[in-house]
N, C-alpha and C positions, 0 to 999 in steps of 0.2 A: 504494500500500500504506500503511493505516495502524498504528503502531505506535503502543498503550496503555501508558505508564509505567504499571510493575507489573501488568500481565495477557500469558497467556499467549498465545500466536499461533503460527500453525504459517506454515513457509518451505517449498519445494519442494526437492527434494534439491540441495545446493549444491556437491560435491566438499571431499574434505577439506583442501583448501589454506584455502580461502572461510571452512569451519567453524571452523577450527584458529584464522584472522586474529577471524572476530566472536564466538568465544567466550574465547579464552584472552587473545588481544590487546586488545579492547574491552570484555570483560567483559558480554558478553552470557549471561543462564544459561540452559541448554540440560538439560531434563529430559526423559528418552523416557518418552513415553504424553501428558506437557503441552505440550512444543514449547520454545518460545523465548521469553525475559523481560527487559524492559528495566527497571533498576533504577538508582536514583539514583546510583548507582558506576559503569553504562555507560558510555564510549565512545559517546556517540549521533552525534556528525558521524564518526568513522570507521562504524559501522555503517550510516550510512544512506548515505554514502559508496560503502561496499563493495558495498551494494544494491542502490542505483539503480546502479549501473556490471553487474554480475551479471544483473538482472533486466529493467534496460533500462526499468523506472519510479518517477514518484519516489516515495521514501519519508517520508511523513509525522510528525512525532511530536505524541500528543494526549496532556495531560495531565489528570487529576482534581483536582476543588478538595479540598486539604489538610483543609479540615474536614466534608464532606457527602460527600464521592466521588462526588459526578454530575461528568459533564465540563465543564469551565472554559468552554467555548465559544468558544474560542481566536481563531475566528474572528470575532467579534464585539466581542472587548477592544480598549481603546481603543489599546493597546501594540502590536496585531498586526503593525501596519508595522514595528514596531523591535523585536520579538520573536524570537531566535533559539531554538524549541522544543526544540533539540539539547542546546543550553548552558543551557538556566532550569534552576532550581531544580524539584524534583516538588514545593513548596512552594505554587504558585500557589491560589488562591481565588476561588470563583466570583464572579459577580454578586448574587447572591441574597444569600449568606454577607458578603461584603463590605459592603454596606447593612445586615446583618441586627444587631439589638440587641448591643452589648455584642463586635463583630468583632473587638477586638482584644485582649481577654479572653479569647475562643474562640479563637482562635488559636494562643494563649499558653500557655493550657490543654494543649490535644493537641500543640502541641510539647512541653512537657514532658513528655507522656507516653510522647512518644517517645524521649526523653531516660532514661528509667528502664527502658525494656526492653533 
């Protein structure tokens, strides 16, 4: 199973012991009609934790680059061996973006803009 910081995903009905621990406990948000939302405030090793032990596979986490929103490619970074996707930052930055003119500029950019909402 992979899980996308900040997009929604749907789980199979899990009992509400399960519900109660990856929503209230981890901080997992949980809206009926969208499913289920990993946010930089998650609990991601408890919920992928509580997953893979429930579901019985493992649960993944994929992150998007900070400045494009296409996917980091996780698998492909030079970090991946010493990457724990649970504990990063939703901060990460592609490849593309990171070579691209002016990277840390842009970067600096849209974190302050994230800074003022």
């Amino acid at each position: 199973m992979k899980i996308v910081l900040d997009e929604w995903f749907s789980l199979p009905r899990l009992g509400m012991d399960v519900f109660t621990k990856i929503v209230r406990e981890a901080g997992l948000e949980y809206e009926k009609g969208k499913g289920f939302r990993a946010t930089a405030k998650t609990d991601l090793v408890m919920v992928t934790s509580v997953l893979q032990s429930v579901l019985g596979e493992e649960a993944e986490v994929e992150v998007r680059c900070f400045i494009c929103g296409e996917p980091v490619g996780c698998s492909t970074c030079v970090y991946d061996t010493v990457c724990d996707r649970r504990r990063i930052s939703p901060r990460c930055i592609c490849e593309k973006c990171k070579n691209g003119k002016d990277a840390f500029a842009v970067y600096s950019i849209r974190f302050a803009e994230l800074l003022g909402d």
